[in-house]
C-alpha positions as CSV (number, residue, x, y, z in Angstrom):
1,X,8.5,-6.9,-6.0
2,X,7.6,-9.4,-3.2
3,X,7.6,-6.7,0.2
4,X,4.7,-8.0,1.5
5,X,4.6,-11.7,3.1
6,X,2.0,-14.1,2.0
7,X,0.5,-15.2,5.0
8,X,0.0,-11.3,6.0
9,X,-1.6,-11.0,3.0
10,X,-3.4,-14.2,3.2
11,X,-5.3,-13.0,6.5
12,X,-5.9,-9.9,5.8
13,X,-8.2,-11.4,2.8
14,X,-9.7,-13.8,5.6
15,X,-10.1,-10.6,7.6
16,X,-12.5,-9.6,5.1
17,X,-14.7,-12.5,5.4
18,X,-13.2,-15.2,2.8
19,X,-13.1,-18.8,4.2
20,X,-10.7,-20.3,1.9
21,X,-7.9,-17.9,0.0
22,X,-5.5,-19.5,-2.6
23,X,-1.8,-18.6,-3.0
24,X,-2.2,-17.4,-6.1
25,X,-4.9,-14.7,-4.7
26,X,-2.4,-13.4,-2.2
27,X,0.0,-12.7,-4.3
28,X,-1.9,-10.9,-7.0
29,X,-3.7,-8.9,-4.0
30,X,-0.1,-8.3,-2.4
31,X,1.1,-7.1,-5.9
32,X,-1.8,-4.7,-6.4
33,X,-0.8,-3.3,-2.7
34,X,2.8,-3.4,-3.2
35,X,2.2,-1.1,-6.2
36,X,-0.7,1.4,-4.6
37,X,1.9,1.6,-1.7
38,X,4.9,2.6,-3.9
39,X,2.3,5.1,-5.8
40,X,1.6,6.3,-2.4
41,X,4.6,7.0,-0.8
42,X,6.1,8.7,-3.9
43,X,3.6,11.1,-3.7
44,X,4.0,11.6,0.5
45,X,8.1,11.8,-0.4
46,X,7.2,14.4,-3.2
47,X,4.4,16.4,-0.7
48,X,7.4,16.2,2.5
49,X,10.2,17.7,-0.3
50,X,7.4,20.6,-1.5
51,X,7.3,21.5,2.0
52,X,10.8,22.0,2.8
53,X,11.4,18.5,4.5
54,X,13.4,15.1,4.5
55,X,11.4,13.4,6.6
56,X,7.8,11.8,5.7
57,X,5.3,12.6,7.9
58,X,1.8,11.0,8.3
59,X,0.3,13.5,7.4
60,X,2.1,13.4,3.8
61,X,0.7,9.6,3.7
62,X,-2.8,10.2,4.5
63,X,-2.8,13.5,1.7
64,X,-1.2,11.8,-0.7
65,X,-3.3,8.4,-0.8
66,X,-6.3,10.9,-0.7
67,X,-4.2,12.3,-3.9
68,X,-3.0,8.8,-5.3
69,X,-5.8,7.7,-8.0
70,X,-7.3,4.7,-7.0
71,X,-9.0,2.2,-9.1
């Protein structure tokens, strides 16, 4: 996959109190998001389609991670 830069990722787990994150932590987290966010918008592409339309919408983002299981 690889979407998601490090570093974001990195900070975002510093963001959330850690003091010290290592590589190997970023990625694995930026994997798991990189796959809830395909999940996620397949769902939002498949919710826009049902209702007649090519475009995504927010609102087909926010319904479908309510939708998406989440672990």
């Amino acid at each position: 996959m690889g979407e998601l830069p490090i570093a974001a990722v990195d900070r975002l787990i510093r963001k959330s109190g850690a003091r010290r994150v290592s590589e190997s932590a970023a990625a694995a987290l930026a994997e798991v998001l990189e796959e809830r966010a395909l999940a996620i918008a397949s769902e939002a592409a498949r919710l826009a389609e049902h209702a007649g339309r090519r475009t995504v919408r927010d609102v087909d983002i926010r319904l479908a991670a309510r939708r998406t299981i989440s672990v």
